[in-house]
mmJSON file of the N, C-alpha and C atoms, coordinates in Angstrom:
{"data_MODEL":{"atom_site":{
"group_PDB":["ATOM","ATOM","ATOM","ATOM","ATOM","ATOM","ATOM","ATOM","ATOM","ATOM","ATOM","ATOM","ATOM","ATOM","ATOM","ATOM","ATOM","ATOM","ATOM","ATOM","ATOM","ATOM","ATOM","ATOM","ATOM","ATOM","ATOM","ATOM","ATOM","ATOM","ATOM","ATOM","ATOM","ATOM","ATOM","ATOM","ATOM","ATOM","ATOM","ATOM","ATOM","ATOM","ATOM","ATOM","ATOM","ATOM","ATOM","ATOM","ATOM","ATOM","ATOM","ATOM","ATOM","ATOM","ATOM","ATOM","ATOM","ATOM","ATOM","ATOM","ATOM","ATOM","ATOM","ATOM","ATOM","ATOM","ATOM","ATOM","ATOM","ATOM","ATOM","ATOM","ATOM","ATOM","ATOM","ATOM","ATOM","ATOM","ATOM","ATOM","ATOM","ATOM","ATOM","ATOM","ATOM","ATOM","ATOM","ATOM","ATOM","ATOM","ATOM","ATOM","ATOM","ATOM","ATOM","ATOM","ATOM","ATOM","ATOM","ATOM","ATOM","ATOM","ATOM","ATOM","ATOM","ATOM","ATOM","ATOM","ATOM","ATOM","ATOM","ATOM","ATOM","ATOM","ATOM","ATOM","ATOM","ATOM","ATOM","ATOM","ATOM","ATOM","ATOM","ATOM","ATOM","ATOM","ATOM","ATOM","ATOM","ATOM","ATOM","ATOM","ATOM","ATOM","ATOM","ATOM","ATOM","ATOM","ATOM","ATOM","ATOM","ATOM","ATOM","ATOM","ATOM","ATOM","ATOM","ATOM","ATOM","ATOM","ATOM","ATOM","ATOM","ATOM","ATOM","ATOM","ATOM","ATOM","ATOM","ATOM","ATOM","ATOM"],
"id":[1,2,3,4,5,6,7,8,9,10,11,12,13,14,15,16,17,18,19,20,21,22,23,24,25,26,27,28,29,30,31,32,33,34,35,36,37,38,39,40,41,42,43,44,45,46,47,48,49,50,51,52,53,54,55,56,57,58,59,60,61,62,63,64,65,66,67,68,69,70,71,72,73,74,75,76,77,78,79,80,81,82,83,84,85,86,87,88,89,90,91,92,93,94,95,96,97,98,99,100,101,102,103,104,105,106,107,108,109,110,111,112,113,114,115,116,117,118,119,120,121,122,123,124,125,126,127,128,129,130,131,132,133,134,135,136,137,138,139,140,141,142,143,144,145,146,147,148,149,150,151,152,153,154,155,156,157,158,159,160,161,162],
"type_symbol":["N","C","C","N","C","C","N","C","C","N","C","C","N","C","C","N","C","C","N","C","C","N","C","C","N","C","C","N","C","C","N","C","C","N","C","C","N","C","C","N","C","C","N","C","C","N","C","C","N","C","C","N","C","C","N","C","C","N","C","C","N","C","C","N","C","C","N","C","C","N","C","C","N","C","C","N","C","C","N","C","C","N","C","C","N","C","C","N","C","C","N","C","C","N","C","C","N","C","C","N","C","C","N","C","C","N","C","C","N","C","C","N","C","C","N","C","C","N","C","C","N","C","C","N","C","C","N","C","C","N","C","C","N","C","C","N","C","C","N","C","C","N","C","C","N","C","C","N","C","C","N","C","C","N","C","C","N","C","C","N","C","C"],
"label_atom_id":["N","CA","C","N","CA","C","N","CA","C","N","CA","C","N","CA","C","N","CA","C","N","CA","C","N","CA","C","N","CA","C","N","CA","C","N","CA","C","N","CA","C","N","CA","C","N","CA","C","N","CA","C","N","CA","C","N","CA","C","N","CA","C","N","CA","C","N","CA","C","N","CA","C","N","CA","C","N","CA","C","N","CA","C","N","CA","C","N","CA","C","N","CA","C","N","CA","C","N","CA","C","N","CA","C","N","CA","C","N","CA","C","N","CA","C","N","CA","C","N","CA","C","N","CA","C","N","CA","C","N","CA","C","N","CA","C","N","CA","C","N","CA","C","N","CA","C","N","CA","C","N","CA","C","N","CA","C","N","CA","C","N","CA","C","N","CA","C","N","CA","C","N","CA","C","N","CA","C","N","CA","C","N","CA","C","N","CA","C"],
"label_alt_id":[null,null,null,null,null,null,null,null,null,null,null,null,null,null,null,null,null,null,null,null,null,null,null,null,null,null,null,null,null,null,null,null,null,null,null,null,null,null,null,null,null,null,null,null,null,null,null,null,null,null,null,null,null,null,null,null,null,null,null,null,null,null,null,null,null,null,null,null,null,null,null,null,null,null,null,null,null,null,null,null,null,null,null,null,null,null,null,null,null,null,null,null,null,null,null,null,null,null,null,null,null,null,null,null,null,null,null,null,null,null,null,null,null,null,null,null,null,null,null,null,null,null,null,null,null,null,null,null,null,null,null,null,null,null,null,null,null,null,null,null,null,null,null,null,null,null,null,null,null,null,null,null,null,null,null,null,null,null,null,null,null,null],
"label_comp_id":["UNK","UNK","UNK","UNK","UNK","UNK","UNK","UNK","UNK","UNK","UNK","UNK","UNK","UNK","UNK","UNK","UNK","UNK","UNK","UNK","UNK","UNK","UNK","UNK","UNK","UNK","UNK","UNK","UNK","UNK","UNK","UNK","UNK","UNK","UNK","UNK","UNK","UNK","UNK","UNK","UNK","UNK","UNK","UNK","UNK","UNK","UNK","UNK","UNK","UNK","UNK","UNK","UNK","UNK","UNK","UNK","UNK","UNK","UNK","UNK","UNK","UNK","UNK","UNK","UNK","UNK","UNK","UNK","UNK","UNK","UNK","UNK","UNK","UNK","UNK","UNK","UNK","UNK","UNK","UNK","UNK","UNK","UNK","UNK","UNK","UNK","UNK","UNK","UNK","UNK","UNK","UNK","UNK","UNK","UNK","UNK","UNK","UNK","UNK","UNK","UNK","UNK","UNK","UNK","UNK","UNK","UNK","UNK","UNK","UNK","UNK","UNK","UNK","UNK","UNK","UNK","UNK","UNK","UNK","UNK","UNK","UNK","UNK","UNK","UNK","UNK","UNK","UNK","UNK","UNK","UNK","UNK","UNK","UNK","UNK","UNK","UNK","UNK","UNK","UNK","UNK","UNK","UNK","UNK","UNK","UNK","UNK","UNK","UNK","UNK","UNK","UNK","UNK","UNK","UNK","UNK","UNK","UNK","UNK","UNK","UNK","UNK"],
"label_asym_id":["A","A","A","A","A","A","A","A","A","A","A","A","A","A","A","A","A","A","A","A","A","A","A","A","A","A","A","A","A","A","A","A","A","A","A","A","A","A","A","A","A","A","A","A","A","A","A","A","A","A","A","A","A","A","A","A","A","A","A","A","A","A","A","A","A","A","A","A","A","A","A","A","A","A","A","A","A","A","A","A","A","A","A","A","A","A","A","A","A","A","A","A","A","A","A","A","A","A","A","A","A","A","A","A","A","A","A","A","A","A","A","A","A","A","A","A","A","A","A","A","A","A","A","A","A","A","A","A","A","A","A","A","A","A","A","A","A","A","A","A","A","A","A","A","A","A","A","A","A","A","A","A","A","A","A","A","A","A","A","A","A","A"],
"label_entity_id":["1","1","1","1","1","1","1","1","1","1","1","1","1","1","1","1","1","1","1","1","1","1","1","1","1","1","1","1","1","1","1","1","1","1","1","1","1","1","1","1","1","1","1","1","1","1","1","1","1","1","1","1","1","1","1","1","1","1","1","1","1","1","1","1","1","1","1","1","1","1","1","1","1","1","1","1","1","1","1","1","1","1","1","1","1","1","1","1","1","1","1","1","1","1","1","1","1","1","1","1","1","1","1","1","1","1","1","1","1","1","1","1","1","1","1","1","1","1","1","1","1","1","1","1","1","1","1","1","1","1","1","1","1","1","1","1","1","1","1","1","1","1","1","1","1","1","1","1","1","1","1","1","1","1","1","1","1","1","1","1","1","1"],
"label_seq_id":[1,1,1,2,2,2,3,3,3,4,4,4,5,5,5,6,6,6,7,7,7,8,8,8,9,9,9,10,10,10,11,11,11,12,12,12,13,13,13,14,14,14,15,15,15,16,16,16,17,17,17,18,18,18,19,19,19,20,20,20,21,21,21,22,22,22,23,23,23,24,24,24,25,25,25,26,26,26,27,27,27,28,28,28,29,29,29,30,30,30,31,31,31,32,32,32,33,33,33,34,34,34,35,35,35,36,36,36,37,37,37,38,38,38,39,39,39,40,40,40,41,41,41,42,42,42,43,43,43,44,44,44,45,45,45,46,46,46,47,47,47,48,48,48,49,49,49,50,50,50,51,51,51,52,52,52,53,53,53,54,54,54],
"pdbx_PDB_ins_code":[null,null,null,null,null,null,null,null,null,null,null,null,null,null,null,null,null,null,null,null,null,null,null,null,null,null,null,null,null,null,null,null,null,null,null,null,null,null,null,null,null,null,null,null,null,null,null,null,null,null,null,null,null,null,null,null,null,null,null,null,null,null,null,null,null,null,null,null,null,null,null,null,null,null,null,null,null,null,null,null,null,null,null,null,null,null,null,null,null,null,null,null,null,null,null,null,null,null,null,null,null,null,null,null,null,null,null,null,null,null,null,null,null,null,null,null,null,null,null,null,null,null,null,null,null,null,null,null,null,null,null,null,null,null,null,null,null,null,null,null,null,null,null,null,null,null,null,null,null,null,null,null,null,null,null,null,null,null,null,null,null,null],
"Cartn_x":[9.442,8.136,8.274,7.026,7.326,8.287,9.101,9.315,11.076,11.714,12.764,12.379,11.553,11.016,10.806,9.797,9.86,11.017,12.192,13.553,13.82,13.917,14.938,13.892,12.47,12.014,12.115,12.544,12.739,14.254,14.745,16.588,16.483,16.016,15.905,15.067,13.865,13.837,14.728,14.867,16.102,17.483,18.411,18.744,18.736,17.243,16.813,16.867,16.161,15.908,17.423,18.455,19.587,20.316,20.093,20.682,19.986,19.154,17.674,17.645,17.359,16.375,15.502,14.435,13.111,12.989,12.686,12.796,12.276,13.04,12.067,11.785,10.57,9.714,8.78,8.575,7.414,6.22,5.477,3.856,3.829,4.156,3.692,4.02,4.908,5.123,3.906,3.643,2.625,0.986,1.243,-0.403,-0.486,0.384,0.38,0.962,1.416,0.956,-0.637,-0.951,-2.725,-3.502,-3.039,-3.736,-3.604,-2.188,-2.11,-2.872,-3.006,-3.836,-4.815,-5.34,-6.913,-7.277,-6.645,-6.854,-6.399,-5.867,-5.638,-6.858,-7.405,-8.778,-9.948,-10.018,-10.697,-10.983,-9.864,-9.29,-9.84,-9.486,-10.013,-11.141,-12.072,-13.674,-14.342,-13.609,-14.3,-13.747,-12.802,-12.875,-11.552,-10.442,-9.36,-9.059,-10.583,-10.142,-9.19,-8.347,-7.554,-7.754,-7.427,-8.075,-6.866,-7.099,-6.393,-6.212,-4.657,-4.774,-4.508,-4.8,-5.027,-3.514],
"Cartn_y":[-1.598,-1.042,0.331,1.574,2.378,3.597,4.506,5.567,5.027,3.966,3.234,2.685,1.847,1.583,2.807,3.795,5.224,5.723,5.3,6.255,5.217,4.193,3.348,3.42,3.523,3.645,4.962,5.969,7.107,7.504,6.735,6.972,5.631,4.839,4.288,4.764,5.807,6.293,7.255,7.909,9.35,8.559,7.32,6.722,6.518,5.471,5.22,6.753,7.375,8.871,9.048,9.19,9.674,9.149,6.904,6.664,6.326,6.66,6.757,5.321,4.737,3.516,3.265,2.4,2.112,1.923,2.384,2.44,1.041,0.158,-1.257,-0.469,-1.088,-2.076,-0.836,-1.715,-0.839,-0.904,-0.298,-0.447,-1.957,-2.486,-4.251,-4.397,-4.612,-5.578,-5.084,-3.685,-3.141,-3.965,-3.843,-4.541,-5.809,-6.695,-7.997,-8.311,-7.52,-7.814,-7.366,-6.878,-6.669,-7.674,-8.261,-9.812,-10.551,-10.284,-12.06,-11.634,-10.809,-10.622,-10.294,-10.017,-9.712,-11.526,-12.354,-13.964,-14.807,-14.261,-14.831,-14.722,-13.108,-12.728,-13.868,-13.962,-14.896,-16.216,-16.601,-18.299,-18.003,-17.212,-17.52,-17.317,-16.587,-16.38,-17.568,-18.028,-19.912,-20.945,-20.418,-21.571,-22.379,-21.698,-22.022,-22.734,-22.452,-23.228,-22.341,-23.012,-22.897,-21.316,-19.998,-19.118,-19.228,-19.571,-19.097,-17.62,-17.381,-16.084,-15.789,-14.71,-14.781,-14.448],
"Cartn_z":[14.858,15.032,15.673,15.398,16.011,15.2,16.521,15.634,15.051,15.589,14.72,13.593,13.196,11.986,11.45,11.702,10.912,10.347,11.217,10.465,9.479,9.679,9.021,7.319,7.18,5.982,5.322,6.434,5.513,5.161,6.135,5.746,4.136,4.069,2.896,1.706,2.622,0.957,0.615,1.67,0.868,0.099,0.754,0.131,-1.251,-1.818,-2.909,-3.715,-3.08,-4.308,-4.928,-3.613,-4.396,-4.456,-5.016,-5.918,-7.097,-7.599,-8.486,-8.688,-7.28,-7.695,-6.622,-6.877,-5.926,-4.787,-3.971,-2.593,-2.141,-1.19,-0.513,0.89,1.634,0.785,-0.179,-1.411,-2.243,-2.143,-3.035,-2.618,-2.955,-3.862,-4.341,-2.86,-2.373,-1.16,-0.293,0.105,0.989,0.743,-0.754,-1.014,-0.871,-0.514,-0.911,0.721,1.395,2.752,3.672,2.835,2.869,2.684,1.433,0.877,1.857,2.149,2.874,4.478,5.07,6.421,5.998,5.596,4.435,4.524,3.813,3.466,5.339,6.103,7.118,8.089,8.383,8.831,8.17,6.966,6.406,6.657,6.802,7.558,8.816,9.419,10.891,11.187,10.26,10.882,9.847,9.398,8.789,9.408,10.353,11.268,10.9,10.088,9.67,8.295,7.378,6.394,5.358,4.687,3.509,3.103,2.648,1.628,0.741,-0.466,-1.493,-1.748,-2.088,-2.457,-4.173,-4.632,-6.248,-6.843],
"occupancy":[1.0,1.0,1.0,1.0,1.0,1.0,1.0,1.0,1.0,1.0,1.0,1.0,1.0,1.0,1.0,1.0,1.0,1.0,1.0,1.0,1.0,1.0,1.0,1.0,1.0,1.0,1.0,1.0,1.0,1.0,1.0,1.0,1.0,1.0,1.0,1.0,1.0,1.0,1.0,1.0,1.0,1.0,1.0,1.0,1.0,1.0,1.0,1.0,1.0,1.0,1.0,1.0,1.0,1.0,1.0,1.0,1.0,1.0,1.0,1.0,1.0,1.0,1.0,1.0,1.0,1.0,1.0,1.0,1.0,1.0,1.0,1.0,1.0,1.0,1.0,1.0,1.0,1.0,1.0,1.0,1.0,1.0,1.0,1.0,1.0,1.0,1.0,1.0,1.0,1.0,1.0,1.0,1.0,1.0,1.0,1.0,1.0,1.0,1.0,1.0,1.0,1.0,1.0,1.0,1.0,1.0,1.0,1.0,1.0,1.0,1.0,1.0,1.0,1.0,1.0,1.0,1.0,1.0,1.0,1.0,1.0,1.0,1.0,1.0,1.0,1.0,1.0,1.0,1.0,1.0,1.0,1.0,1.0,1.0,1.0,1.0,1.0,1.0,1.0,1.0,1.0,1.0,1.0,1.0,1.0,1.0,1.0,1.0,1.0,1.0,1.0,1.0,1.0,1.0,1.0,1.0,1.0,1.0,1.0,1.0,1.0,1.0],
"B_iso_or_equiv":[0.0,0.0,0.0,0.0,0.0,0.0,0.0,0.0,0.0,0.0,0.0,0.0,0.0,0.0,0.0,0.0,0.0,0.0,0.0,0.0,0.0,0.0,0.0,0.0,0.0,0.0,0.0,0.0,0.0,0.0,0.0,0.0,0.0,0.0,0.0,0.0,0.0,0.0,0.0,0.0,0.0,0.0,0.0,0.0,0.0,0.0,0.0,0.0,0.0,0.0,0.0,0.0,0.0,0.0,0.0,0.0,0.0,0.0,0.0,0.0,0.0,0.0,0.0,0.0,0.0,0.0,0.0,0.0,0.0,0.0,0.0,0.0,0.0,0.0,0.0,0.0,0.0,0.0,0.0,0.0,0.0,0.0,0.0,0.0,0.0,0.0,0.0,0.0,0.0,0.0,0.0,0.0,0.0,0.0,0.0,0.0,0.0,0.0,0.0,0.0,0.0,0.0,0.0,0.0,0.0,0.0,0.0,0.0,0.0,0.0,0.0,0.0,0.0,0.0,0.0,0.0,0.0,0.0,0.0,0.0,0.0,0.0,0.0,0.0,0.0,0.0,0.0,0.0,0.0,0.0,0.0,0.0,0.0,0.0,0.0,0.0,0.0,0.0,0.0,0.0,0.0,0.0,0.0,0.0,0.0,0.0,0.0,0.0,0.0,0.0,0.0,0.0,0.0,0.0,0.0,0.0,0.0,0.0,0.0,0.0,0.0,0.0],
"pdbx_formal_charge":[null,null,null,null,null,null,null,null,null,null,null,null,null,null,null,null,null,null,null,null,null,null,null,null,null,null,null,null,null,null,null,null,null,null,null,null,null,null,null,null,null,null,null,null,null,null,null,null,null,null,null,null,null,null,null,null,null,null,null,null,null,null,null,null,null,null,null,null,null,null,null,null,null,null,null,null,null,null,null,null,null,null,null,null,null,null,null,null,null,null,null,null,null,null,null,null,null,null,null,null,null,null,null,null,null,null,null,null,null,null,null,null,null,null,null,null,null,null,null,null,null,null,null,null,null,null,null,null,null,null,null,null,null,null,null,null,null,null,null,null,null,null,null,null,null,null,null,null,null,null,null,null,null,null,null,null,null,null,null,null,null,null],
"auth_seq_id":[1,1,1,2,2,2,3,3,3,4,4,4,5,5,5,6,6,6,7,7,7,8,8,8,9,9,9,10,10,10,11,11,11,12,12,12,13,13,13,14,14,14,15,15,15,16,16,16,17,17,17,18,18,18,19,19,19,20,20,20,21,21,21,22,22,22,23,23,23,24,24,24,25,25,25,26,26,26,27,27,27,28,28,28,29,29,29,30,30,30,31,31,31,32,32,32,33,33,33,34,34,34,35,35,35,36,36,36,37,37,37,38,38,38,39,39,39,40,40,40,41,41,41,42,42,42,43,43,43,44,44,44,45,45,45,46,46,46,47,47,47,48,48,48,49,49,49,50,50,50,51,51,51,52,52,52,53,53,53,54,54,54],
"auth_comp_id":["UNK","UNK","UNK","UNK","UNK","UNK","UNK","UNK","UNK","UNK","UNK","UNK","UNK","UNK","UNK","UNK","UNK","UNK","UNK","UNK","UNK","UNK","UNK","UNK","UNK","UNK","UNK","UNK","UNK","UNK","UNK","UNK","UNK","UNK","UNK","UNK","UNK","UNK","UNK","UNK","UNK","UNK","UNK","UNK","UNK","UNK","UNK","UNK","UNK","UNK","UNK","UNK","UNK","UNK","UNK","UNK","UNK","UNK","UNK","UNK","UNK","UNK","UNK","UNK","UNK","UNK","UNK","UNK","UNK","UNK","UNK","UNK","UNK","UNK","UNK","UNK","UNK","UNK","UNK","UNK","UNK","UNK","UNK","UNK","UNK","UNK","UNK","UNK","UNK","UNK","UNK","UNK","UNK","UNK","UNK","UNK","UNK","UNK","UNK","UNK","UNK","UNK","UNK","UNK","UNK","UNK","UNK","UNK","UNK","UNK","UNK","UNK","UNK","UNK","UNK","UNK","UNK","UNK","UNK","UNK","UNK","UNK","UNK","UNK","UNK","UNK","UNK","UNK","UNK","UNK","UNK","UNK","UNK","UNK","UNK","UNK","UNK","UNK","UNK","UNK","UNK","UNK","UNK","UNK","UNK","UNK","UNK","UNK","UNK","UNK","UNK","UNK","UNK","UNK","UNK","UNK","UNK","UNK","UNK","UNK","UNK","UNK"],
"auth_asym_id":["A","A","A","A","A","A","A","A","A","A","A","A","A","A","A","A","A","A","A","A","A","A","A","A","A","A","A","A","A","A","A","A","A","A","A","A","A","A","A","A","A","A","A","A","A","A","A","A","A","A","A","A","A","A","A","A","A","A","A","A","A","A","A","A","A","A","A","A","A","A","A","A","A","A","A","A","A","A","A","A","A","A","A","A","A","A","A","A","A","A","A","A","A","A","A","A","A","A","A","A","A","A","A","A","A","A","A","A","A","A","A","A","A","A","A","A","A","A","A","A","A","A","A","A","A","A","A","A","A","A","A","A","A","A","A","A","A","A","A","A","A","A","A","A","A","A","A","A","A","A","A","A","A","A","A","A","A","A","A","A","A","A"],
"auth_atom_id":["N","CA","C","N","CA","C","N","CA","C","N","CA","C","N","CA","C","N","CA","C","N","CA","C","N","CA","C","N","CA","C","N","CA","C","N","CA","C","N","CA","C","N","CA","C","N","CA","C","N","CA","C","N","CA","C","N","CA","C","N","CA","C","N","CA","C","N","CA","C","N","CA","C","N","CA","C","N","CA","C","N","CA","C","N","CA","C","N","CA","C","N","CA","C","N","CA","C","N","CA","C","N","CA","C","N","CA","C","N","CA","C","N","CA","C","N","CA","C","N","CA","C","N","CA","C","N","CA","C","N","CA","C","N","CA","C","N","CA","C","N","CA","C","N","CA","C","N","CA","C","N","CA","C","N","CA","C","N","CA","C","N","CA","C","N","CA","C","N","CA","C","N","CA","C","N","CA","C","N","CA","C","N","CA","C","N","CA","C"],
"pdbx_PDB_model_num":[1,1,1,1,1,1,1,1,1,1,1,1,1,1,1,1,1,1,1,1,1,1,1,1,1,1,1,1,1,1,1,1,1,1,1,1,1,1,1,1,1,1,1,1,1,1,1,1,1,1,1,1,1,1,1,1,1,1,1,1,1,1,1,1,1,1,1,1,1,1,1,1,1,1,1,1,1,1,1,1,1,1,1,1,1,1,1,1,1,1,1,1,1,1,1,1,1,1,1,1,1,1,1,1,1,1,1,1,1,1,1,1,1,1,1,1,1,1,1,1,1,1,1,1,1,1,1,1,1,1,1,1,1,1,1,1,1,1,1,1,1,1,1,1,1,1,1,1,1,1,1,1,1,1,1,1,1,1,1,1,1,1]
}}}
């Protein structure tokens, strides 16, 4: 967390660029850790029931 996490995602993207492949984590992973705390917020203001995610 913080400004160590900051390096370590940008020493991995410069990485990725110059071995021409996709940098982790990618946006899929970014959005789909949105979902799942997006669907957890959910659960908890119903009082913990179930949310399916799509």
């Amino acid at each position: 967390m913080g400004a160590g996490l900051d390096a370590l995602l940008l020493d991995e993207f410069v990485h990725a660029v110059r071995e021409g492949r996709q940098p982790q984590p990618d946006a899929g992973v970014g959005i789909r850790t949105v979902e799942i705390a997006t669907a957890a917020q959910a659960s908890a203001a119903r009082g913990g029931e179930v949310v399916t995610l799509a």
